[in-house]
N, C-alpha and C positions, 0 to 999 in steps of 0.2 A: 337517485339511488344512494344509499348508503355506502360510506369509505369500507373498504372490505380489505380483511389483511390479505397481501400478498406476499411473497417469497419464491422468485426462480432461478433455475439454473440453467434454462435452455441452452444460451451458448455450451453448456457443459456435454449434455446431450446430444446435441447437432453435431461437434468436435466427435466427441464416442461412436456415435452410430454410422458418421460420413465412412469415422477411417474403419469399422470392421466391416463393410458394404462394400467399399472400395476395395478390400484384400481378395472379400470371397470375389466376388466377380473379377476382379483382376487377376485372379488362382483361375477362375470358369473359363479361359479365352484359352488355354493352355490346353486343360484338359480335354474342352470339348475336341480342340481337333485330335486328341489322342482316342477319345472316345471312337470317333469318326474314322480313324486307321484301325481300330480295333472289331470292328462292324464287320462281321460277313455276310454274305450271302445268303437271307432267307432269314436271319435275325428277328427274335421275337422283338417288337415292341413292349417294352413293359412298363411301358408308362400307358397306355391307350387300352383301354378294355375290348374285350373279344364280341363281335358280332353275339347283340342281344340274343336270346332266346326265352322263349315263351314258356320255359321250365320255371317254377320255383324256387328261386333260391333262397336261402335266410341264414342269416351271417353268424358267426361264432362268437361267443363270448366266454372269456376268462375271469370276470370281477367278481359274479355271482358263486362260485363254488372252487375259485383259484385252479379250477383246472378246466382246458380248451371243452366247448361242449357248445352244442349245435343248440339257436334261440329255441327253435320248438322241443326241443327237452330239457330246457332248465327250469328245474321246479322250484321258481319263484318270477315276478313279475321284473322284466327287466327292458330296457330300451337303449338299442345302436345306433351311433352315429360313424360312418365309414368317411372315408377322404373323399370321395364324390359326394356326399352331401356336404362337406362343409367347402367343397370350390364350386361347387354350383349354389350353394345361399351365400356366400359372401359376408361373411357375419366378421363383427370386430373380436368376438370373442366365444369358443366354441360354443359358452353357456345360449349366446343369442340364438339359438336355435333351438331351446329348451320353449320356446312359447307353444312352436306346435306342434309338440310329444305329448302326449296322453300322462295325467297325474304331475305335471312340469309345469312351472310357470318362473318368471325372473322377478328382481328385486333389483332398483339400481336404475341409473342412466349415464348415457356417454359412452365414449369409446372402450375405456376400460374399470367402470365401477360398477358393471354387471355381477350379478350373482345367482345361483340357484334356489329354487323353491320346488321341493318334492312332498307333494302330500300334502300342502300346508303348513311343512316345515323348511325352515330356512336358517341362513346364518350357522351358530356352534352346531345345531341340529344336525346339518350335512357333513360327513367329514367329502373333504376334497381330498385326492388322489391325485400324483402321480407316477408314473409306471409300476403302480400298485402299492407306493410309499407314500406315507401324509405330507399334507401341505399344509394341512389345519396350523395353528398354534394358537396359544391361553391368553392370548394379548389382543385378543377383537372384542369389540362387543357380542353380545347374544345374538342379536337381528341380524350381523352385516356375514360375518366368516371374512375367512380367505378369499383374496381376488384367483378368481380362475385364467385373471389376465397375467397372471407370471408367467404364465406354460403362452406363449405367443401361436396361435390357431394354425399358422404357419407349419411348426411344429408337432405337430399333432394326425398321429394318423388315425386315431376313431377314440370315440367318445362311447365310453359305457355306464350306464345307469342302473342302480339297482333300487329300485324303486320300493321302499319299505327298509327297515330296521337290518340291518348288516355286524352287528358289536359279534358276533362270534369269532369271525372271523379279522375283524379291524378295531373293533377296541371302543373306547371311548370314542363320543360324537356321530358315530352312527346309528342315531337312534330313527331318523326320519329317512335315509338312502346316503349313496353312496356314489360320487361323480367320481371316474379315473379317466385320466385324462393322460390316453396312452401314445405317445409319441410315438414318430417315424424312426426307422433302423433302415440300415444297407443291407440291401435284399440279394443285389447280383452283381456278380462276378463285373469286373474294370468299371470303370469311372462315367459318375454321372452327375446329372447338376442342375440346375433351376433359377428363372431369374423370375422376376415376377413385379406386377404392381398394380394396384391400389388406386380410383379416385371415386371422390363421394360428393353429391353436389350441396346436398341439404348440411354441412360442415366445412366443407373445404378441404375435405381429408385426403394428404398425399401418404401415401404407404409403397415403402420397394422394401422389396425381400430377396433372397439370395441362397443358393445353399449348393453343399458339395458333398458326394459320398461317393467308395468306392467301396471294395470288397476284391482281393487279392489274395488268394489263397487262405491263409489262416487269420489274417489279417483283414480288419473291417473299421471304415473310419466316416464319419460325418460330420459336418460343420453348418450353421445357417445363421444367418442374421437379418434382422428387418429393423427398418425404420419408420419411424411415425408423425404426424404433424398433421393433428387435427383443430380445429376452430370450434367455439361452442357452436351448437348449432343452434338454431331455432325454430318453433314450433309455429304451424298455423294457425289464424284468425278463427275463431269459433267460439261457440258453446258445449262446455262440458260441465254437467251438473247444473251448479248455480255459479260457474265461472263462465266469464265472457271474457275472450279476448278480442279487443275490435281491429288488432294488424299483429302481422309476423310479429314475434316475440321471440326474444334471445332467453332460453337457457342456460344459465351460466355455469360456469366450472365442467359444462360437460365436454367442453376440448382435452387434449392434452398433447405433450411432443413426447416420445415414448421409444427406447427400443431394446433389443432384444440380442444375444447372441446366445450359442450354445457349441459344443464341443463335444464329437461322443469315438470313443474307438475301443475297438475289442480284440481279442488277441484267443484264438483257441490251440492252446498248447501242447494238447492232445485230443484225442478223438471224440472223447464224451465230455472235457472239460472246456471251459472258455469262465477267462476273465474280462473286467472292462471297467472303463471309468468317463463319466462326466460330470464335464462343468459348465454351469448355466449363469448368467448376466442378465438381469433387467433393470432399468432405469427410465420411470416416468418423471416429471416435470408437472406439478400445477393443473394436478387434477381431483376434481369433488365431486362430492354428491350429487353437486348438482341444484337450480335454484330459477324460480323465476321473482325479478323483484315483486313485490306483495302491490307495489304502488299502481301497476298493472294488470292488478286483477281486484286485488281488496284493499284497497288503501286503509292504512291504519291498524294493518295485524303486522303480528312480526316478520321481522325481519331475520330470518335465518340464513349463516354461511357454514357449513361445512366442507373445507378443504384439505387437501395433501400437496402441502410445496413444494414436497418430495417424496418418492419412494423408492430404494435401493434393494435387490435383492439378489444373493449373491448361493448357489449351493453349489457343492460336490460330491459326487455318489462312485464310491466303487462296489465291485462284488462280485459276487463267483457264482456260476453255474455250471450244474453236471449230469448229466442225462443219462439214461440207458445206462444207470452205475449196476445194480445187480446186488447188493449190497444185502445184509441181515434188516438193515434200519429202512434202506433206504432206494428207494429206483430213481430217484429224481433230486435234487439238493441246490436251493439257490441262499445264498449269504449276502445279505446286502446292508452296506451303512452307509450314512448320511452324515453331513451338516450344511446345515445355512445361514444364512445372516441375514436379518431383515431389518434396514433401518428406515424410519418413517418419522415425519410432519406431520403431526393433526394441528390444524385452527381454526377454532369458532368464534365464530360472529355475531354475534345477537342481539338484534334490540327488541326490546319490547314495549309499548305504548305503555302507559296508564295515569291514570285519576286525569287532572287537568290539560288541558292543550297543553304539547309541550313537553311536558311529562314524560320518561325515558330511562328505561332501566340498560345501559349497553352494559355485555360483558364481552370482553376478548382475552380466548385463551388459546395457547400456544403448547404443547407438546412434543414431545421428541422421546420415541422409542426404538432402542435396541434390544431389538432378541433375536437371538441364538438358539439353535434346536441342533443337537444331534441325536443321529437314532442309528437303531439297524433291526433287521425281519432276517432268521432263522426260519427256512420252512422246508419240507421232506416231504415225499409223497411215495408210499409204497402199494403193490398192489398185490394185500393177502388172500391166496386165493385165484381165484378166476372170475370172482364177484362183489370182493370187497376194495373200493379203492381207498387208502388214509392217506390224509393230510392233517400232518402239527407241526408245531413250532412254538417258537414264542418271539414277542419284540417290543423294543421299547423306545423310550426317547425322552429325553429331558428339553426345556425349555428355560432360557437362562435370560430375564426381562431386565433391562435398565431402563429407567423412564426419568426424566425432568420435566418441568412443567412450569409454566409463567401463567398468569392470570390479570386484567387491568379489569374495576370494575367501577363505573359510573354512572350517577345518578344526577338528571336535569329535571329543570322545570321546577326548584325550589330553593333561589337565590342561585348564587355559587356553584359549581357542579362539585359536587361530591364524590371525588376519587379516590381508591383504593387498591392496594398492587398486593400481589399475592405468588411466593415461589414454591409455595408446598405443594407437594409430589401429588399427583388426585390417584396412582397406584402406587406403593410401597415395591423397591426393588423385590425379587422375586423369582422361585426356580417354579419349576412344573415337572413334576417327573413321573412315570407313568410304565408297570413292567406287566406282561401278560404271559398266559401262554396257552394253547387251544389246541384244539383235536376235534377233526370230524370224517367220518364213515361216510364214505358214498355205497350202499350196499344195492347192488342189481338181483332184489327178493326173485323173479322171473322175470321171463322175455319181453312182458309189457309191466314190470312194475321194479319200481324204484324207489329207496328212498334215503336220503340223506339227513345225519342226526349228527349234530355238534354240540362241544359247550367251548365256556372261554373264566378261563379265571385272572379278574385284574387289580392291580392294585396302582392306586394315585397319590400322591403324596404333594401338595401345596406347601410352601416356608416361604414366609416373606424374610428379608434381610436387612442389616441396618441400613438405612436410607436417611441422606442426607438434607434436614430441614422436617423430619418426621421424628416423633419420639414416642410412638405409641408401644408397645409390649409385642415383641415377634409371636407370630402364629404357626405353627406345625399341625398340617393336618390333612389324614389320611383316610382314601377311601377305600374297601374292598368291596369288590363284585363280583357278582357268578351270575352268566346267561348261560341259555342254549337255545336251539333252534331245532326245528324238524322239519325238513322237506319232502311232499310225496309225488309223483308223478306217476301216473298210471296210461300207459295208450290203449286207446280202447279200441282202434285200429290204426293201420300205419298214416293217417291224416287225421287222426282225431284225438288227443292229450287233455287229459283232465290235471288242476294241480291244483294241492293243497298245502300252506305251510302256515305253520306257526311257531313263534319265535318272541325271545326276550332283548332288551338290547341295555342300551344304561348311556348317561353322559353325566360325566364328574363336572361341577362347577369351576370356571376355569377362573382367572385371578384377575378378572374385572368384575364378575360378578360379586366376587367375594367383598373384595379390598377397595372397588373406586367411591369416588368421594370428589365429590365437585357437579360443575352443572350438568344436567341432561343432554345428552348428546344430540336432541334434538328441541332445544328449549324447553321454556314454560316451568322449571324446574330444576328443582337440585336431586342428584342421588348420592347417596349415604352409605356406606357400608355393611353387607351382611355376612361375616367369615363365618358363622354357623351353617351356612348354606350345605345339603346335603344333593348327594348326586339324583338327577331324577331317573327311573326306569320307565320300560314300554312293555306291552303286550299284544303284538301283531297277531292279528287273523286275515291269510291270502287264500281264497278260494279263484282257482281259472281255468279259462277253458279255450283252447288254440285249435285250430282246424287248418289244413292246406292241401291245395292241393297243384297240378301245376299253372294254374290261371290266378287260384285265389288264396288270401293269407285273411284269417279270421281273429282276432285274438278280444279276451273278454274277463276283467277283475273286478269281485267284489273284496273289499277289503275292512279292518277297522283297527285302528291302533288308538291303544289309550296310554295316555301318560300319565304315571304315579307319581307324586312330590315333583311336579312340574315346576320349572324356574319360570317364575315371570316378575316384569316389575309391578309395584303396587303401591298404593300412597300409604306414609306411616300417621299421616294425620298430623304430622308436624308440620311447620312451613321454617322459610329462613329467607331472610329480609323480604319478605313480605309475599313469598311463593312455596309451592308445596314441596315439599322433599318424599322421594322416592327410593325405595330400596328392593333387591331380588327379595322374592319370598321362597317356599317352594307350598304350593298349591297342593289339593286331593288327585282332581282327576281335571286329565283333558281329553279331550274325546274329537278321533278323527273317522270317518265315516263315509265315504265312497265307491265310485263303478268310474271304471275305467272300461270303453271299449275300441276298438282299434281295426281296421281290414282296408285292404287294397286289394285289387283287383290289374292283372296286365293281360292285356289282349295282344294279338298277335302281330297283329297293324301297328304297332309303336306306340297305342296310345294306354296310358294307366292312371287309373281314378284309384285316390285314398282318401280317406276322413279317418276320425277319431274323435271321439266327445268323451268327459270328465265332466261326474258331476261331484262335489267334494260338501260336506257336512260337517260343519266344527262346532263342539261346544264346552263348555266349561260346566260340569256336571254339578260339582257344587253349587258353583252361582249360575245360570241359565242366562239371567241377563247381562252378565258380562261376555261378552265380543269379545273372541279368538280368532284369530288370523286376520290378513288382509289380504287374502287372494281372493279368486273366483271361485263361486258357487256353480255354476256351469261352464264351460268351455265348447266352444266346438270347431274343427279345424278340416277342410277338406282342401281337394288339391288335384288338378286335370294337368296331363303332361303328356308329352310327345316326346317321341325321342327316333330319330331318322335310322333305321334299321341299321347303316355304315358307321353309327356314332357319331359322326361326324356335324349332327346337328338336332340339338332339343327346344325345346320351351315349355312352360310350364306356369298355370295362375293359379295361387292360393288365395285363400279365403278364412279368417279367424274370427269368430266372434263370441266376443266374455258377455254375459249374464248379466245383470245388477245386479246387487249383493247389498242386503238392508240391515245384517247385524253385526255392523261394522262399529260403530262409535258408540260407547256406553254414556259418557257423561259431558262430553262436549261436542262440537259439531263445527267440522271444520269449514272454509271458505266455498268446497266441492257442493256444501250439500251432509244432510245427512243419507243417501245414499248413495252408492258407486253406481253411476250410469253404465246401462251397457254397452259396447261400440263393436262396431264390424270396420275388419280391415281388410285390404286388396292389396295383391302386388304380382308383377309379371315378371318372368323370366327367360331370359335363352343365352343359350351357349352355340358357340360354333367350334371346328377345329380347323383354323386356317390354311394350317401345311401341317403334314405328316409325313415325314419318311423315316423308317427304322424306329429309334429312340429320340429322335429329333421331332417336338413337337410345337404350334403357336397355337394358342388357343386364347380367347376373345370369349368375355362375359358382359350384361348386361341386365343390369333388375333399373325396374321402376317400384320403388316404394312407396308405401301410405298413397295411390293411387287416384284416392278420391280426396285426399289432401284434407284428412279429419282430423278433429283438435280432441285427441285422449288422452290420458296413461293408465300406465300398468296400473293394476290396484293397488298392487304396494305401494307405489309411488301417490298416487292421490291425495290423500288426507294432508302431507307436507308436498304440495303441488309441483311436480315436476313431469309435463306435458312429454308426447313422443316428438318426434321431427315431424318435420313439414314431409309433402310429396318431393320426394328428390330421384336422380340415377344416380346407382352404383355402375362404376365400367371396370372389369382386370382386363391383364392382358400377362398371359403365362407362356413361360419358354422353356420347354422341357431337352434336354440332351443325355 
């Protein structure tokens, strides 16, 4: 295999994550026994759910319309993830659960370079969320976004998706959905806490976690931390497409050593007000994209590395909240502002064969970015009337980019190697700033009909800065936009909701697209700068229809979103040293086209059957034969579970299987195949709950993975071949006080 650059800090890591691991739990031995003297007689357990019942229930979401509101009446398509599905799947990162949700699918491999795909859109497309504040920022590529691995799963008490166009309400980048990724709070009164851990066999992954929260009269505080140390892992011997692997195969860069802490406390001053502040720490180690060598499957196609040596990510959020105010403006008022810092390592690797034996184009380039974002979200909610509910506000956030950059580039196989070293910046220093402000009508027309109508006005502003080893002419350049949206829901009896929404959305060009310059993030290629680049818009159409009742939940979306002045890359018909050069364009039309449907069924007996199938339709309306996206064309996902009436003990086997998918590759044809084969996956589950008394809980997990030990990947992943894992066990083992 090829010299591949490296750069790590483990020791740095392992030092950070031992001693904040070691606090909270050495803080946990205290408390619990206080917790334990604090315990009376007849004490709820609130960690342990209440003897099931065969009622319906369906969980509340916030993200879709920023105010609390039951899934079967929010009029738009939307999908939950609660803290019992994310400890009974056991995922490294909440997104890995996104495979089998209706309209969802991932991009990525490893423990933490997962990502979302909603719709067919991915990367800038999604804005990331959390606790309703972005995570996005103008320093990723298009395809990749923000890792949803900063917010540690740990952390995280449910996962909401809004599945379609959301820019009324959050602005730029929400042009395809909207992942929030809403953390835990201190719920109850005196002190409580959690130990926890982590092992994976198909990686070697050790993971402990930790955390502590209390709630004291007006006073509420919480702390957690996790560590991490996973191994690449590797994938099994098989046939996928037109690749063969003939033994276990390592995946590379999809380990990493990783961890996490966070800090949160609130203080409510007065009756209706409360203040509060945190602050969050992450720190990975020596983690990428991901890679299987080429020598092991195709000998003599490139050789690509994309890694992160490091990644630092550092925010703090304070803000105010105020309830039941009563006010002329206002019943409701939350004030919240940010900042973060994200420093990061990019380095590629690349070689590329050609002409004679021998023959070899390597480049290796090295990056290093700091940004900076602060923001803050004004937002009011009044209710005029007896029937009208408002919500506006406005919010903003700047982004403040510093990038260096190294490059070494050589060429073999014609005498002498021919090298060349290169320090100029492939983005120009650089702000992002971004201010909005929005308003929307929830109006209850009658007793079964509803409907909700917003707009949003934004404006974006790009300026690169003078930057050291660049001397091209600064650019200022500024977007405005105006969306709106309309939501309608009508019941047409108390188990039966019809929904229609339609809506506009927008994503401004962020400052790679505009300004980079240098190679293709994923070989084969240079790309080139386009700061003409214009923001692109959408046109969502949501038709659905939800039914329940107390055995069954039914749910069913046709949809179609098209994108105007679409950003994609494109060849300019130039080349440079002897390869093609690439730049953002912005496109006519893209055209997305789907049915989502969704239902579960619980019976009385403990046991309950789900599925869900997605069929997705993409095209490039202009040009037909160019291939848009790399997801699936079908999906489909079902799931048999048991769950032991005392709770005390479930299991559960799912079932997924993607489609082929044939209009994938327009002009070349990768190692896979020119098409994405389709595969079925298996995997089993169970839980138990060891001990329980009071608030004192153990609980013991156990999944078998990839079951039948098949050799796939994701769609997105295929084309640049990065296989799933082999058949492995996941085991936890959790301690609740």
């Amino acid at each position: 295999m090829n010299t591949r650059i490296s750069f790590s800090r483990l020791s740095r890591v392992g030092r950070g994550a031992s001693f904040a691991l070691v606090m909270l739990a050495g803080a946990a031995l205290p408390l619990s026994a206080l917790q334990a003297a604090q315990q009376r007689e007849g004490s709820q357990d609130t960690t342990v759910q209440r003897r099931q019942s065969p009622a319906r229930l369906t969980p509340v979401v916030v993200t879709a319309t920023r105010t609390a509101k039951n899934v079967f009446y929010v009029p738009k398509p939307v999908s939950v993830l609660d803290r019992g599905d994310i400890s009974r799947k056991m995922p490294n990162t909440a997104v890995d659960l996104f495979r089998e949700l209706p309209g969802l699918d991932v991009t990525g491999v490893g423990v933490n370079q997962v990502r979302p795909n909603i719709r067919g859109q991915r990367g800038q497309r999604i804005l990331l969320l959390e606790d309703g504040m972005r995570l996005n920022n103008s320093r990723r590529q298009q395809d990749f976004g923000e890792l949803p691995a900063l917010v540690d799963v740990h952390s995280v008490d449910r996962v909401e998706v809004v599945r379609g166009p959301a820019s009324v309400l959050y602005g730029t980048d929400a042009i395809g959905g909207v992942v929030n990724l809403i953390t835990r709070r201190p719920r109850y009164e005196g002190a409580h806490g959690s130990l926890g851990y982590r092992y994976s066999t198909f990686d070697g992954q050790h993971k402990g976690l930790a955390s502590l929260s209390g709630r004291f009269g007006d006073l509420a505080f919480m702390a957690s931390g996790t560590f991490r140390d996973a191994d690449d892992y590797s994938a099994p011997a098989g046939s996928y497409g037109d690749i063969t692997l003939s033994d276990r195969t390592r995946v590379f860069n999809s380990g990493t050593q990783d961890y996490s802490v966070d800090a949160y406390a609130s203080y409510a001053f007065a009756e209706r007000h409360e203040v509060f502040g945190k602050y969050e720490r992450y720190r990975a180690d020596t983690a990428g994209f991901g890679f299987v060598d080429p020598d092991d499957f195709a000998p003599g196609s490139p050789f690509i590395e994309i890694l992160y040596p490091f990644q630092d990510f550092d925010k703090y959020t304070v803000g105010y909240r105020g309830d039941r105010l009563g006010t002329v403006f206002a019943d409701k008022v939350s004030l919240v502002g940010y900042y973060q810092d994200n420093d990061r390592r990019l380095d590629n690797n690349i070689v590329i064969p050609f002409g004679p034996p021998g023959a070899e184009l390597q480049v290796a380039t090295e990056n290093f970015t700091d940004i900076s974002t602060f923001g803050a979200r004004l937002e009011a909610t009044k209710l005029a009337g007896s029937r009208v509910l408002l919500t506006y506000g406005a919010d903003f956030f700047r982004d403040d980019s510093e990038n260096t950059d190294a490059a070494l580039t050589t060429v073999l196989g014609f005498g002498p190697p021919m090298t060349s070293a290169d320090s100029t910046p492939r983005v120009p220093n650089a702000s992002y700033r971004s201010v909005g402000v929005f308003a929307q009508g929830d109006i209850q027309i009658s007793d079964r009909a509803s409907v909700i109508v917003g707009g949003r006005f934004q404006d974006v502003r790009a300026a690169t800065q003078r930057t050291p080893g660049l001397s091209d002419p600064l650019v200022d350049d500024s977007d405005q936009t105006l969306v709106g949206a309309i939501n309608a829901l009508f019941s047409v009896t108390d188990n039966l909701t019809l929904v229609g929404a339609v809506g506009r959305a927008f994503r401004s060009p962020n400052l790679v697209e505009r300004f980079f310059n240098g190679p293709a993030p994923e070989g084969g290629g240079f790309q080139v700068p386009n700061p003409a680049l214009g923001p692109e818009t959408s046109l969502n159409f949501d038709v659905g229809i939800r039914y329940r009742d107390r055995l069954l939940y039914l749910e069913g979306f046709v949809f179609r979103n098209e994108i105007r002045n679409g950003i994609r890359i494109a060849a300019t018909g130039d080349s440079l040293m002897g390869l093609p050069t690439f730049w953002n364009v912005n496109v006519d039309k893209l055209r997305f086209v789907g049915v989502e449907l969704n239902g579960d069924v619980s019976l009385p007996v403990g046991i309950s059957v789900a599925a869900n199938y997605t069929h997705l339709d993409t095209k490039d309306v202009n040009d037909p034969e160019n291939p848009v996206g790399d997801t699936f064309d079908d999906k489909l996902n079902a799931q048999l579970r048991y769950s032991h009436p005392s709770n005390r003990f479930w299991a559960a086997y799912e079932f997924r299987w993607n489609g082929e998918r044939k209009d994938v590759f327009a002009t070349t044809t990768p190692a896979v195949g020119p098409v994405l084969p389709s595969f079925a996956t298996h995997a089993v589950r169970a839980g138990v709950t060891v001990f329980r008394r009071g608030t004192h809980t153990q609980r013991l997990g156990v999944a078998v993975t990839n079951l039948t030990n098949e050799l796939y990947a994701e769609f997105a992943n295929a084309a640049f071949f990065r296989p799933q894992p082999r058949r492995g066990v996941v085991v936890t083992w959790d301690v609740t006080f």
